[in-house]
C-alpha positions in Angstrom: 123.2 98.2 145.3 125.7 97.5 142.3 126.5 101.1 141.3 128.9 102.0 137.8 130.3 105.6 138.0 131.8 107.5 135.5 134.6 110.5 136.0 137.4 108.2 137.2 138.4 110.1 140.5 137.9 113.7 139.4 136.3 116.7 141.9 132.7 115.1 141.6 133.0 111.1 141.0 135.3 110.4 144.1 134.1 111.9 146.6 130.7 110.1 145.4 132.5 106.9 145.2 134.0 107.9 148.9 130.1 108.4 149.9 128.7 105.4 147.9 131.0 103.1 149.6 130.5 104.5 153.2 126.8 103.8 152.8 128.1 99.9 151.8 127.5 99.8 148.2 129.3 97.4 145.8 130.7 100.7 143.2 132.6 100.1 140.0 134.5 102.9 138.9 135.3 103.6 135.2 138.7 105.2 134.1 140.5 106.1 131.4 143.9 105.3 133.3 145.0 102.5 134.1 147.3 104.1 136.6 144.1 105.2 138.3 143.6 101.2 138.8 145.1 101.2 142.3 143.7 104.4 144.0 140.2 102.9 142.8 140.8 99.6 144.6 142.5 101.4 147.4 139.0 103.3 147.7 137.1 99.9 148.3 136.0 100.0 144.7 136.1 98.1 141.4 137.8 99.8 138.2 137.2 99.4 135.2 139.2 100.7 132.8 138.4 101.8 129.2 137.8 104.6 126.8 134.2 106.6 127.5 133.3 106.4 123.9 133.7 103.0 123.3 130.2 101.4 123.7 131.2 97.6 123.6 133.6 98.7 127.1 130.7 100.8 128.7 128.4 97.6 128.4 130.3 95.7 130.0 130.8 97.9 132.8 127.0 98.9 133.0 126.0 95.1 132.9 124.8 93.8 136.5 124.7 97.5 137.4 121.3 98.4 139.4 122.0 102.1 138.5 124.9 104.2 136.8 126.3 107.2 136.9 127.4 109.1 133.8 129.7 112.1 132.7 131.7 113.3 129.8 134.9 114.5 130.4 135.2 118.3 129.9 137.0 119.7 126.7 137.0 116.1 125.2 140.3 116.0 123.1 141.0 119.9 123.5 139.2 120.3 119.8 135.6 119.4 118.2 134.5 119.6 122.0 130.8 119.5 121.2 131.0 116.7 118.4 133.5 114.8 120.9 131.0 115.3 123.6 128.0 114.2 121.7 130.1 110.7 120.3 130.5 109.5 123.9 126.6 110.8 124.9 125.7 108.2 122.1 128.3 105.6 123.4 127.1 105.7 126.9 123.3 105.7 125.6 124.0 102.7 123.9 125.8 100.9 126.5 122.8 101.7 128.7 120.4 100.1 126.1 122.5 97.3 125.6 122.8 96.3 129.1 119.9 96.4 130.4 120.4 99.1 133.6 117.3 100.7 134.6 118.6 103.8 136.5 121.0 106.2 135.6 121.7 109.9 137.0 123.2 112.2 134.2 125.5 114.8 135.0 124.4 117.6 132.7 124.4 121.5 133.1 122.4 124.7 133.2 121.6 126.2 129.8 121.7 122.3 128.2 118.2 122.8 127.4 119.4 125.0 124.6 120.9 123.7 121.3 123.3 126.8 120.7 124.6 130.2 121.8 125.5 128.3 125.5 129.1 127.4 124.4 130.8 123.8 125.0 127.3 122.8 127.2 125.6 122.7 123.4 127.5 119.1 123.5 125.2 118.4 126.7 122.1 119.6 124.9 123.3 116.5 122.4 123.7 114.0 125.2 120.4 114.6 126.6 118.5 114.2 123.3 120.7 110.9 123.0 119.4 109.8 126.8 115.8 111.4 126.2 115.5 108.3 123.4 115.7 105.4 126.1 112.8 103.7 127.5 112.0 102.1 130.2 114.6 103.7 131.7 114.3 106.1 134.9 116.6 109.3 134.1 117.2 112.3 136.3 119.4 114.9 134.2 121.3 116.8 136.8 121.6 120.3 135.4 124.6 121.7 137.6 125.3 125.2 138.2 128.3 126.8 136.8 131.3 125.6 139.0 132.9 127.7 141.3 136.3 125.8 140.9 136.3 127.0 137.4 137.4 130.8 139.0 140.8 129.1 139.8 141.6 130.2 136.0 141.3 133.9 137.2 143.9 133.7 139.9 146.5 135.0 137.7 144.3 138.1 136.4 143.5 138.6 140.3 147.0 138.6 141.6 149.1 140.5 138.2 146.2 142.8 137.0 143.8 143.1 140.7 140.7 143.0 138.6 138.4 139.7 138.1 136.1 139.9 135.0 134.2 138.4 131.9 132.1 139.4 128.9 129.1 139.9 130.8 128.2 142.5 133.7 128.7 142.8 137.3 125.1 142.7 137.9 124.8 139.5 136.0 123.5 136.8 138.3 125.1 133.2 138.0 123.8 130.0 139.6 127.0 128.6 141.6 127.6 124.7 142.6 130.7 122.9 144.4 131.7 119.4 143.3 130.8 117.8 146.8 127.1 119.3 146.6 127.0 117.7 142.9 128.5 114.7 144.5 125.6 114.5 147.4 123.0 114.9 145.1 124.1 112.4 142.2 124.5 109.5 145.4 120.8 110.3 147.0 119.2 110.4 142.9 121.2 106.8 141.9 120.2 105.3 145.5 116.1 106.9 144.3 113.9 104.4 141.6 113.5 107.4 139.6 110.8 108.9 138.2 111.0 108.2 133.7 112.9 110.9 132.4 113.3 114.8 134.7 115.1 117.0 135.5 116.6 118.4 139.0 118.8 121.6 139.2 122.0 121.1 141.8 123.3 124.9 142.4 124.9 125.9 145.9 124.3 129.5 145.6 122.9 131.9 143.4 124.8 135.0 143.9 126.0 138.3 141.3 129.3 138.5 139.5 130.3 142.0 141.6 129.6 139.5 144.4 131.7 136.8 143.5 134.7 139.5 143.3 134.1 141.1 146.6 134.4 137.7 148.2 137.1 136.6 146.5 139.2 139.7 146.7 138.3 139.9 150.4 139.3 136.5 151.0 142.5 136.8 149.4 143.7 140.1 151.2 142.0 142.2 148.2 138.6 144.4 149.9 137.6 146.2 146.8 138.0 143.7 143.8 136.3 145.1 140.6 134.2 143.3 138.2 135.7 144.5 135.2 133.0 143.5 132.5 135.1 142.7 128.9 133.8 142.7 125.1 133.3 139.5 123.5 136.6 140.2 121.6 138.5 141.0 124.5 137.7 138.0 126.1 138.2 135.7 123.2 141.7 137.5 122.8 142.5 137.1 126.7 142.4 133.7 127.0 143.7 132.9 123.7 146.9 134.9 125.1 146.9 132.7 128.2 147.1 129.6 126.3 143.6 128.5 125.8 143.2 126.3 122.5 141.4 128.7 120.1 138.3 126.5 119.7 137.9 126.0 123.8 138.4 130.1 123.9 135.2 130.7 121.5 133.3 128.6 123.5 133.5 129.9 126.7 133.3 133.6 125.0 129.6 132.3 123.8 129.0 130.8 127.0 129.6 134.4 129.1 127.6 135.6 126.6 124.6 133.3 126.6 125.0 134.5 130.5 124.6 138.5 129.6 122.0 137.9 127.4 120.0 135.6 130.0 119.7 132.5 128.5 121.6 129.6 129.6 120.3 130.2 133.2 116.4 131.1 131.6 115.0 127.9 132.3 116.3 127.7 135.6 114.6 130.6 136.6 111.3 129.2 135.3 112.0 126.6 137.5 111.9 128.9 140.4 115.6 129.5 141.0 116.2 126.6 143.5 119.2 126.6 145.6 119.7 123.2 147.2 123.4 123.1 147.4 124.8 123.8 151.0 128.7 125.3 150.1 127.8 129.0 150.0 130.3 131.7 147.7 131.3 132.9 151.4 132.6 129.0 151.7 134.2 128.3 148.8 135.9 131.8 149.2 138.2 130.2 151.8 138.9 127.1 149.7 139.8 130.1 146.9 142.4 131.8 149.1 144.4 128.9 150.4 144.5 128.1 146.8 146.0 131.3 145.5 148.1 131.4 148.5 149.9 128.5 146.6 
């Protein structure tokens, strides 16, 4: 098969270029970067490089293409994040109109069935109702779980303050995914016909925030770790002290608390909660201390 990805080679898109490859597929890699041109190529792939919200590029990589794979970059320009995100859902929409391509696997997120009070994945909520207006095309939305890689921003509070937190509580349950078991399950739906438009859920583990800290502190030589649940404001005010771009820190404060008040993982649950990811928390916790050994 001729597959397009998107997500140059970031955490998800190369080891699904690395897979895509093995299995002998002819894979076309999009990039930003132009400096990424010769790790691409070095990969046994195609590049192509050009902006993600320019729909006259994305064409012309999608054209030819029997399926595509498709991402927007997190935190798109730092500011306007979910107007950013929703310009290059409509660019990429277009670009799969325009060229024709039949099959395309959407990385999207839990809680992007909701138009608000989930944070920066309202901009996801926008690229699906962009995608959900193409026909006769077969679209799986990959709603991925909330990444456990994203708990390298709490190394610092772990190792200066021995707590890990957020504005929700230590009972709060989270659905977990690692990059590879997003990558697995975007290369066996684009290698799949498809079935019109659905949805598929990709979490590795489903597992409690007190959880999360007791494996993490015991993998990194601290038994014990608390969950220290913040306010809203606290939490907004923490990361703005650490350097996080006001706009970025707002979001992610809605986002912990569209996770306390239960609904961006609601329709998960109505799905039946399925786990189909194989990297347990007890898994990545050993990725997590050689990490924050560095």
């Amino acid at each position: 098969m001729k597959i397009t990805i998107a997500g140059s080679l970031g955490n998800i898109s190369k080891p699904l270029a690395q897979t895509l490859i093995a299995g002998g597929h002819d894979v076309t890699v999009i990039s930003s970067q132009d400096a990424r041109r010769s790790d691409i190529e070095a990969l046994g792939a195609k590049a192509a490089i050009g902006s993600i919200d320019d729909a006259g590029f994305l064409t012309s990589a999608f054209t030819g293409a029997d399926a595509v794979y498709t991402m927007t970059p997190p935190n798109l320009g730092g500011q306007n994040v979910k107007a950013n995100t929703a310009v290059a859902g409509e660019a990429l929409a277009e670009a799969i109109r325009r060229s024709g391509v039949k099959r395309v696997v959407m990385l999207s997120s839990i809680g992007a069935d909701l138009p608000e009070g989930n944070g920066p994945i309202g901009g996801l909520y926008a690229v699906e109702q962009s995608y959900q207006q193409l026909k006769e095309v077969a679209v799986t939305y990959l709603r991925a779980g909330y990444f456990y890689i994203n708990s390298y921003n709490d190394i610092p509070l772990i190792k200066h303050q021995d707590i890990l937190g957020g504005n929700y509580p230590a009972g709060t349950k989270i659905p977990f995914v690692h990059p590879k078991d997003i990558a697995a399950a975007v290369a066996k739906a684009l290698q799949e016909p498809g079935n019109g438009h659905e949805v598929r859920y990709v979490v590795s583990d489903y597992r409690t925030a007190a959880e999360v800290a007791t494996e993490l502190g015991t993998a990194v030589g601290k038994p014990g770790l608390p969950w220290v649940e913040f306010t809203d404001e606290q939490s907004l005010e923490g990361m703005k002290a650490a350097g996080v771009p006001e706009e970025i820190a707002g979001l992610y404060t809605e986002m912990g608390a569209g996770f306390r008040k239960g609904i961006i993982p609601a329709d998960f649950i109505k799905q039946g909660a399925p786990v189909t990811g194989a990297i347990k928390l007890e898994e990545f916790a050993r990725e997590f201390a050689a990490r924050y050994k560095v």
